[in-house]
C-alpha positions in Angstrom: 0.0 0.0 0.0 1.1 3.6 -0.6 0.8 6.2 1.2 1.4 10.0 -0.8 0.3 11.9 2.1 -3.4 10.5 2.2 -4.9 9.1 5.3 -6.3 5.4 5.6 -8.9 5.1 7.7 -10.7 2.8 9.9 -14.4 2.4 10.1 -17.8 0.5 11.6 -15.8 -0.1 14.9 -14.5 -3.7 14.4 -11.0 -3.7 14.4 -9.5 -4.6 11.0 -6.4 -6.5 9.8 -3.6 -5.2 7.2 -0.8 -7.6 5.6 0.2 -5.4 3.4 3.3 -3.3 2.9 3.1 0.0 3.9 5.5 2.3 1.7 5.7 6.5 3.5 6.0 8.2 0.3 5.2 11.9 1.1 5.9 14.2 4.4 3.2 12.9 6.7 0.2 10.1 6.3 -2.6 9.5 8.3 -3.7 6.6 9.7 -7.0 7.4 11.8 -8.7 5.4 13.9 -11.7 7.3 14.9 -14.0 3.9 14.0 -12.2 1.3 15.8 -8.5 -0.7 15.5 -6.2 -1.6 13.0 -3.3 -4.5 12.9 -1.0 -4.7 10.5 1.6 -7.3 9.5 3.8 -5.6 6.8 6.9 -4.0 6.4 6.8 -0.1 6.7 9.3 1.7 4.2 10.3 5.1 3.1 10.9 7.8 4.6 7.5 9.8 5.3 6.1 10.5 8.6 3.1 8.8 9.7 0.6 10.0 12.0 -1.7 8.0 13.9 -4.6 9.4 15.3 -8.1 9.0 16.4 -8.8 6.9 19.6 -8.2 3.4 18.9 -4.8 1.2 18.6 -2.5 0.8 15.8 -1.1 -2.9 16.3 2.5 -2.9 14.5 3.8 -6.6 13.7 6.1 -8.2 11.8 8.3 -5.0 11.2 11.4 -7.1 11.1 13.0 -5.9 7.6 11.6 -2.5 8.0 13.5 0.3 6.6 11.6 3.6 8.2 13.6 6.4 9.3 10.2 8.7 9.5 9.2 10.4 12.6 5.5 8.6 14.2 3.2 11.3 16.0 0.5 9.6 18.2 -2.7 12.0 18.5 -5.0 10.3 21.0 -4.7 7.2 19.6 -1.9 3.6 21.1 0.6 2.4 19.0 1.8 -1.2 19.9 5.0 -2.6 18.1 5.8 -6.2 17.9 8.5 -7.4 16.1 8.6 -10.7 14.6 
């Protein structure tokens, strides 16, 4: 999945699972989790920020092999990171 600065969103409040990539392309995406949780399983690339936001959790796995030098700002939201 790529991100150019857009925002992915989570909605219907079930919490939702991701195995894709994630590649930061632009300055700053959004993840927002105003409608509930999202896990992911995929490697995070690139060098764009990403900001997670909205009130639920952002579960981070299998990051082993990640290359992401970007800055994470967490706006009312958790962020758990589990490498694999």
């Amino acid at each position: 999945m790529v991100l150019n600065g857009g925002s992915l969103g989570v909605d219907n409040g079930g919490g939702r699972a991701v195995p894709n990539t994630f590649n930061l392309r632009e300055a700053s995406s959004t993840v927002d989790l105003t409608g509930g949780n999202l896990t992911t399983s995929g490697v995070f690339s690139n060098s764009g920020a990403l900001v997670v936001q909205g009130g639920g959790k952002l579960d981070l796995t299998g990051l082993t092999g990640s290359s992401f030098p970007g800055n994470v700002l967490v706006s009312n939201a958790t962020v758990q990171v589990q490498a694999r």
